[in-house]
TORKOL-4160 file (C-alpha; in steps of 0.2 Angstrom, whole numbers, padded with zeros to 4 digits, m for minus):
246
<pt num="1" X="m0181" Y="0006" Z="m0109"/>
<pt num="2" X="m0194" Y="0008" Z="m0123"/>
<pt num="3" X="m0205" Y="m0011" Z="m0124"/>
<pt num="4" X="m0206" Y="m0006" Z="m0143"/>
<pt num="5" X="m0187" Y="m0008" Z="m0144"/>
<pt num="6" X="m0188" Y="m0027" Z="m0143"/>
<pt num="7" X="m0198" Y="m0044" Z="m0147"/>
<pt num="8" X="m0202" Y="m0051" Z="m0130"/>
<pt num="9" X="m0220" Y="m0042" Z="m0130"/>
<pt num="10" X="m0229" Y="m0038" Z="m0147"/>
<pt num="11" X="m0240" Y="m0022" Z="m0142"/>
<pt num="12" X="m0242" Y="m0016" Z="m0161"/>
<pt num="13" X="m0242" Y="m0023" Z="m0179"/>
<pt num="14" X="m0245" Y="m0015" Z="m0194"/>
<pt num="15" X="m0250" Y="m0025" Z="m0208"/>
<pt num="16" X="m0253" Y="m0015" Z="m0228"/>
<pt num="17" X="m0256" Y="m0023" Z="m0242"/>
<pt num="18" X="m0250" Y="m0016" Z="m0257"/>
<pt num="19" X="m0253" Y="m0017" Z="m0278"/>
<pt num="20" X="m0239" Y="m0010" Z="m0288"/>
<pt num="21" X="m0243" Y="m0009" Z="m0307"/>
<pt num="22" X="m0227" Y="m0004" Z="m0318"/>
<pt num="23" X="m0230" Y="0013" Z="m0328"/>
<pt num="24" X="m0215" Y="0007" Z="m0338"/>
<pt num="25" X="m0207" Y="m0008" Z="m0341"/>
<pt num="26" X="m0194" Y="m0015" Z="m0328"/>
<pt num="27" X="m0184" Y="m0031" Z="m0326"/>
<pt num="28" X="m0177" Y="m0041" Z="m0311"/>
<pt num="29" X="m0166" Y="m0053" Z="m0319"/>
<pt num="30" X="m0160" Y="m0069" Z="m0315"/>
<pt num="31" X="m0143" Y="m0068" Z="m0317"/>
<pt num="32" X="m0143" Y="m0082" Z="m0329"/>
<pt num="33" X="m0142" Y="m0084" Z="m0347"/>
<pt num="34" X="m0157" Y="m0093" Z="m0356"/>
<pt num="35" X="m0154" Y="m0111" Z="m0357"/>
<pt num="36" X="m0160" Y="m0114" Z="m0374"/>
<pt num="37" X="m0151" Y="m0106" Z="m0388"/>
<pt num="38" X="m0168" Y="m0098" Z="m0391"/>
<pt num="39" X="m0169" Y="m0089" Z="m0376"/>
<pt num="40" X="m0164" Y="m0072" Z="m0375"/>
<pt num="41" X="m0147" Y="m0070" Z="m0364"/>
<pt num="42" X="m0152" Y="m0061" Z="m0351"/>
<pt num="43" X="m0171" Y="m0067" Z="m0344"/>
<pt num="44" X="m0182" Y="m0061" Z="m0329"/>
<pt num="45" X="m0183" Y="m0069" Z="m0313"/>
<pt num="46" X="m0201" Y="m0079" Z="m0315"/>
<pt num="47" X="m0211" Y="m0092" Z="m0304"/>
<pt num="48" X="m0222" Y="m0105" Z="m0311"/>
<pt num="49" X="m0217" Y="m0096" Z="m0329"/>
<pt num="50" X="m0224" Y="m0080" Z="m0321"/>
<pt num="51" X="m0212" Y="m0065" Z="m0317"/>
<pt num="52" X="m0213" Y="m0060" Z="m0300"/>
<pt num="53" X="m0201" Y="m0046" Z="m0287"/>
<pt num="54" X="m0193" Y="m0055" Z="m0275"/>
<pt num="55" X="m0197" Y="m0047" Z="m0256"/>
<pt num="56" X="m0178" Y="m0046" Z="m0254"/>
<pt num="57" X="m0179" Y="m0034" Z="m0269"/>
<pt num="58" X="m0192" Y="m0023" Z="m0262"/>
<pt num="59" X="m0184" Y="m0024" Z="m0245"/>
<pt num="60" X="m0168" Y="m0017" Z="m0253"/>
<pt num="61" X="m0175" Y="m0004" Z="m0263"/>
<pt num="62" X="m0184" Y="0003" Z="m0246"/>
<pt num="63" X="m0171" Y="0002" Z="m0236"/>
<pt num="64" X="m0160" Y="0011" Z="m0248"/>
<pt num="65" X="m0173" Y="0023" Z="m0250"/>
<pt num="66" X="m0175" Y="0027" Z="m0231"/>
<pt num="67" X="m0155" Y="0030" Z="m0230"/>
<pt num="68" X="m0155" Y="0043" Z="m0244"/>
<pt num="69" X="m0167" Y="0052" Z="m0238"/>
<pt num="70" X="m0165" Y="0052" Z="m0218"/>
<pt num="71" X="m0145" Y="0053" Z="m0219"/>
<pt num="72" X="m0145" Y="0071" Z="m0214"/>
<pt num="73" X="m0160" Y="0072" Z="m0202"/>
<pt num="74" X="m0156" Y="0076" Z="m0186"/>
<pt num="75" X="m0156" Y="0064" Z="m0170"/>
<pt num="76" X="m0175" Y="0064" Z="m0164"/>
<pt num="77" X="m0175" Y="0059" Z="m0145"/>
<pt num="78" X="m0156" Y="0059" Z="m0146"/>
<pt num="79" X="m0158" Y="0044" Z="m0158"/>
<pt num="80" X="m0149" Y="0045" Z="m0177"/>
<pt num="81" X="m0160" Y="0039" Z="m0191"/>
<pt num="82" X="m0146" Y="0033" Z="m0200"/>
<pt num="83" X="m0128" Y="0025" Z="m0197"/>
<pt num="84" X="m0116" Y="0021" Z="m0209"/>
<pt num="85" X="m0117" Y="0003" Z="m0208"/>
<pt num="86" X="m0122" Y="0001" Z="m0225"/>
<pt num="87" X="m0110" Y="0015" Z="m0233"/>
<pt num="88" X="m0093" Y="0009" Z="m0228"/>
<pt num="89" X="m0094" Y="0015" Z="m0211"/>
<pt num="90" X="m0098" Y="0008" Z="m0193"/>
<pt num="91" X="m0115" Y="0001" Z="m0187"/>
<pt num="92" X="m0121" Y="0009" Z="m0173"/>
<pt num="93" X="m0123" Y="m0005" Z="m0163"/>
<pt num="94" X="m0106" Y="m0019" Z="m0168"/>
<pt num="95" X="m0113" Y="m0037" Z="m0165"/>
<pt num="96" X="m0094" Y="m0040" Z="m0157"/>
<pt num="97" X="m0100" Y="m0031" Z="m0144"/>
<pt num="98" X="m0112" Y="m0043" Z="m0137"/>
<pt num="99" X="m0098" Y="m0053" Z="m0132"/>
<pt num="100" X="m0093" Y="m0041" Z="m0121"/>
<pt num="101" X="m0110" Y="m0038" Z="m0112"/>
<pt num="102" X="m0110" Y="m0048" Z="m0096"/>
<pt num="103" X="m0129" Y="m0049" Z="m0097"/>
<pt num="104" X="m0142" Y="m0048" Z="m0109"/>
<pt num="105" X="m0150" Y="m0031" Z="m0100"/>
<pt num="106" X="m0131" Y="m0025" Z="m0103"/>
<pt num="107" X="m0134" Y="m0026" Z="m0123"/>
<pt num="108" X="m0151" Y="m0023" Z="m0123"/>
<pt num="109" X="m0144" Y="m0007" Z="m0116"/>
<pt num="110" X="m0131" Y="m0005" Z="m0128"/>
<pt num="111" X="m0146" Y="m0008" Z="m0141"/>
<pt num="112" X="m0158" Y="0006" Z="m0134"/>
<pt num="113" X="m0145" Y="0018" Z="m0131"/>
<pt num="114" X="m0137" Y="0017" Z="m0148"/>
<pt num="115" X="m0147" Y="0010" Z="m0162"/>
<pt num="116" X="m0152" Y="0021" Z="m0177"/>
<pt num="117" X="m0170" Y="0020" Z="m0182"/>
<pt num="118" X="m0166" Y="0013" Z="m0200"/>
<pt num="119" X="m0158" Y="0000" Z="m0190"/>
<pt num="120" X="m0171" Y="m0004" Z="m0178"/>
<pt num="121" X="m0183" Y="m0004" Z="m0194"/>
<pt num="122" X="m0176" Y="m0016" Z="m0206"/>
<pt num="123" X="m0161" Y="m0022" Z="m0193"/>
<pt num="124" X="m0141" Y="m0027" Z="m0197"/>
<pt num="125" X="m0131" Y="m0040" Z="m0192"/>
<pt num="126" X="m0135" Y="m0038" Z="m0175"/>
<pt num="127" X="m0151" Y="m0032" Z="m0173"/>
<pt num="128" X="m0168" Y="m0041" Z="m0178"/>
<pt num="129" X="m0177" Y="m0033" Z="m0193"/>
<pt num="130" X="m0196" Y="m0026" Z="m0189"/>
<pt num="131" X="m0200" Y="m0026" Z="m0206"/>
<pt num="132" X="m0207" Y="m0040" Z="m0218"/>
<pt num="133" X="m0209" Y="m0041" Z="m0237"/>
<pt num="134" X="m0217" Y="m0054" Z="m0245"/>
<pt num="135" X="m0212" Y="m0057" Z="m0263"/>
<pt num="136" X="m0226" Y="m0047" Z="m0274"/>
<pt num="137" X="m0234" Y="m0060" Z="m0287"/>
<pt num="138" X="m0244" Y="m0056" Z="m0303"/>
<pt num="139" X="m0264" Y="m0052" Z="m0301"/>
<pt num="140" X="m0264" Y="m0049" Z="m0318"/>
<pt num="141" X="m0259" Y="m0056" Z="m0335"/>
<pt num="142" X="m0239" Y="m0050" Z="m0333"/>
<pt num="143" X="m0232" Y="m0051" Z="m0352"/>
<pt num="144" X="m0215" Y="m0052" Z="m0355"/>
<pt num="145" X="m0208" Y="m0048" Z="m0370"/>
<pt num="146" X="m0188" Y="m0047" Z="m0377"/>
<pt num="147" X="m0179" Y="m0031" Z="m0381"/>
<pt num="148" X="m0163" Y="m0029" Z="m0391"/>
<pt num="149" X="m0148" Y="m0020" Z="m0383"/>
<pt num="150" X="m0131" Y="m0017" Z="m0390"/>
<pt num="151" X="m0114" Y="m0012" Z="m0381"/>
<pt num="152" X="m0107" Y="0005" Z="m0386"/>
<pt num="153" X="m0089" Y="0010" Z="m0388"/>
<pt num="154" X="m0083" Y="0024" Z="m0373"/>
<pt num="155" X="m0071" Y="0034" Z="m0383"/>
<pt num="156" X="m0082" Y="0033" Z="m0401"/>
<pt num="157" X="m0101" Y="0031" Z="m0393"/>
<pt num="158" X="m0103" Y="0019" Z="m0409"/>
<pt num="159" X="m0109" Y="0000" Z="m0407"/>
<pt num="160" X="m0095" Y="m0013" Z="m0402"/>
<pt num="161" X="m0096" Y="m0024" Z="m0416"/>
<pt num="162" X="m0102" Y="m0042" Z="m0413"/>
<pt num="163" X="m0106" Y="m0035" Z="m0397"/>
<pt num="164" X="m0125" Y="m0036" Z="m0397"/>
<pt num="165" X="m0139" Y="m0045" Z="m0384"/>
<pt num="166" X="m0155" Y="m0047" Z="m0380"/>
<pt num="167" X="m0165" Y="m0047" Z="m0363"/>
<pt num="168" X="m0182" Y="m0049" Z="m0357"/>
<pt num="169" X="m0194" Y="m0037" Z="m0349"/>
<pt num="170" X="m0211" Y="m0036" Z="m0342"/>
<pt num="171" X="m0222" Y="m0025" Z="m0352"/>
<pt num="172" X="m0231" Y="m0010" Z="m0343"/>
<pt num="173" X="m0247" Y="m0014" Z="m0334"/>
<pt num="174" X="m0241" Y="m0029" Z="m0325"/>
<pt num="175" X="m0250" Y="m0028" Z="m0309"/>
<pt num="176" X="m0243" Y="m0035" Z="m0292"/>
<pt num="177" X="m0247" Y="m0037" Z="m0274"/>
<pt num="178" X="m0237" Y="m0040" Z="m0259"/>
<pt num="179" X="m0239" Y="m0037" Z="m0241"/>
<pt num="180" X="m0227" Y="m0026" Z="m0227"/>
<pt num="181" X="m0228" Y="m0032" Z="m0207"/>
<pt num="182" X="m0221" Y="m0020" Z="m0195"/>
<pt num="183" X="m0219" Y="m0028" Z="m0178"/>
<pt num="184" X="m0218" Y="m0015" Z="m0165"/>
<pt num="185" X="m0214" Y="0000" Z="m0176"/>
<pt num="186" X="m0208" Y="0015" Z="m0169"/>
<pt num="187" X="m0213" Y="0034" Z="m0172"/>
<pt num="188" X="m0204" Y="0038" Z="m0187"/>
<pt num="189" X="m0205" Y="0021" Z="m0194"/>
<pt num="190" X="m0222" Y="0021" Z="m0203"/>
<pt num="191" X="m0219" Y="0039" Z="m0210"/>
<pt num="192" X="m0203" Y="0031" Z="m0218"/>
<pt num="193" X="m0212" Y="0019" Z="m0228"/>
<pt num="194" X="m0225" Y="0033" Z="m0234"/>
<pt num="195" X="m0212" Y="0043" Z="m0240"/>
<pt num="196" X="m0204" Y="0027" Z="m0252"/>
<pt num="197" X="m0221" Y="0025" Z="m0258"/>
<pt num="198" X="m0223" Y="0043" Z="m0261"/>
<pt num="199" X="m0207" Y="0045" Z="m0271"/>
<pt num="200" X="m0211" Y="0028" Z="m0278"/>
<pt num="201" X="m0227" Y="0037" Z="m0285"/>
<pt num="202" X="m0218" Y="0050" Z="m0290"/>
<pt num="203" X="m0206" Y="0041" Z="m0302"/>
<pt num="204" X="m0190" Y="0044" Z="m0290"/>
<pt num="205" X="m0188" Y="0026" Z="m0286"/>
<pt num="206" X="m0188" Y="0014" Z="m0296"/>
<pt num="207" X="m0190" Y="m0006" Z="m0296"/>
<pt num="208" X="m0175" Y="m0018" Z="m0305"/>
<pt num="209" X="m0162" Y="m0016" Z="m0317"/>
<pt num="210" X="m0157" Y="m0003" Z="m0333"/>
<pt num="211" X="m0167" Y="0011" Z="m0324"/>
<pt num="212" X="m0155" Y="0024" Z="m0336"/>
<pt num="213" X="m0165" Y="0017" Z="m0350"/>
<pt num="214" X="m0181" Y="0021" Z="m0341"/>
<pt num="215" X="m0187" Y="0006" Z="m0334"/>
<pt num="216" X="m0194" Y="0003" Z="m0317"/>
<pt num="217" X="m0206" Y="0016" Z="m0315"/>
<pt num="218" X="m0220" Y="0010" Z="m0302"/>
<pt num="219" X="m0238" Y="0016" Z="m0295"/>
<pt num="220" X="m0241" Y="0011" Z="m0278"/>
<pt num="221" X="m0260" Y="0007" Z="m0270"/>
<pt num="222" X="m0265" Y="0005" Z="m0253"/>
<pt num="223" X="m0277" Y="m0009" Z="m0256"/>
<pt num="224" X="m0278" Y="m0012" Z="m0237"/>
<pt num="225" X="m0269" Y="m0007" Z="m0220"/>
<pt num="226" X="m0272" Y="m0016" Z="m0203"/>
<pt num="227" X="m0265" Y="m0012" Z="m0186"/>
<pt num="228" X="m0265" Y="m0026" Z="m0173"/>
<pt num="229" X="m0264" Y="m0023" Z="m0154"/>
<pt num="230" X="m0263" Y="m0032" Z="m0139"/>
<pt num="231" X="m0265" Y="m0023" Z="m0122"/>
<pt num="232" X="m0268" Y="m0037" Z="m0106"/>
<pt num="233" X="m0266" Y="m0053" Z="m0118"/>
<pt num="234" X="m0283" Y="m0046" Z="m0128"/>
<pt num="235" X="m0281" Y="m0043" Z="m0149"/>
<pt num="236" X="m0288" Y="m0031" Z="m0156"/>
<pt num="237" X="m0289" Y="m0026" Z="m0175"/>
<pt num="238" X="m0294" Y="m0013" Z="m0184"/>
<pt num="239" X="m0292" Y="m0002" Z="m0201"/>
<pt num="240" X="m0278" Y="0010" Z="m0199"/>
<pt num="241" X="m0280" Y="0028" Z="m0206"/>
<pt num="242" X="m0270" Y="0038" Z="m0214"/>
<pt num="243" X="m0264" Y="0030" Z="m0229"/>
<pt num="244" X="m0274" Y="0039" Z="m0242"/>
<pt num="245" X="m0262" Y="0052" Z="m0244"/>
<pt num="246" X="m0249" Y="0039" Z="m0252"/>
């Protein structure tokens, strides 16, 4: 059974630090109207009056990402990359079934032998996410400015009357940093980040809501990637190559 599979030993950690600056403006909203009557209705999700992406966002938006584009791949080491925990279907490893595991070795069997590597990555309901997103906060002045938007009639494709609305965005050339930690990643692992960040670079993903009117379009950088090993209880850290190509 692969050490890599489980948290009792950290051999490896990989630590990038990442800016993202929006080629287009996006929002992440709230979910709440403005409080004042002056505020638009639908504002973006801020901290300390700045906005801001939630880790959970980015989490989300990779792990998507990874699933669309590793669906079809075949097993690797008799492993799938992807279940279809997330579509409707069954996770490959059920967290009823550590009830029936006499022993911890019997599920951390059940866990080597059947875990898909999307899994293992960013983890389900019974299994331990690997992967770590910190929220990515401003670095620059991130303006925000209000947008008008209208609800349109299915059958004429005119404007509902009285239907109208504003909302907030933040304007392009917002810049953000945040941080991904891998603990023990395996193989495939890392080359499923690069390939978010390439498509990311390449406009296919996109960040936060109304991407059909063109928002959400993102550059990623590589401002710095760490890896972190420990071999016979001694840590060693170094730059880890290979991350120019992104």
């Amino acid at each position: 059974m692969s050490s890599n599979l489980f948290f009792d030993r950290i051999k490896e950690m990989i630590k990038l630090k990442v800016r993202l600056t929006n080629v287009s403006a996006f929002r992440i909203g709230t979910g709440e109207p403005g409080v004042s009557p002056t505020e638009p209705d639908n504002m973006v999700i801020k901290y300390n009056g700045k906005p801001f992406i939630p880790g959970s966002s980015l989490k989300g938006i990779f792990r998507s990402t990874v699933e669309s584009l590793y669906r079809e791949k075949s097993p690797e080491n008799g492993r799938p990359f992807v279940c279809e925990g997330t579509s409707g279907g069954e996770f490959c490893v059920d967290p009823k079934n550590r009830k029936d595991s006499t022993t911890e070795e019997d599920w951390e069997k059940e866990v080597a032998q059947n875990a898909c590597y999307t899994c293992l990555l960013f983890g389900n309901s019974a299994i331990s996410s690997r992967i770590f997103f910190s929220d990515a906060m401003p670095v620059n002045e991130a303006k925000v400015s209000v947008r008008d938007g209208v609800m349109i009639r299915r059958d004429t494709e005119t404007a509902m009357e009285g239907r109208k609305y504003d909302y907030e965005v933040t304007n392009p050339g917002a810049a953000f940093e945040f941080e991904i930690e891998i603990i023990n990643p395996l193989k495939p692992h890392i080359e499923m980040v690069k390939n978010v960040l390439r498509l990311m670079n390449m406009g296919y993903v996109r960040i936060g809501g109304n991407k059909s009117r063109g928002l959400g379009r993102f550059k990623a950088e590589i401002i710095s990637a760490e890896r972190l090993t420990v071999e016979n209880g001694e840590v060693k850290l170094s730059k880890l190559e290979g991350w120019n190509d992104v």
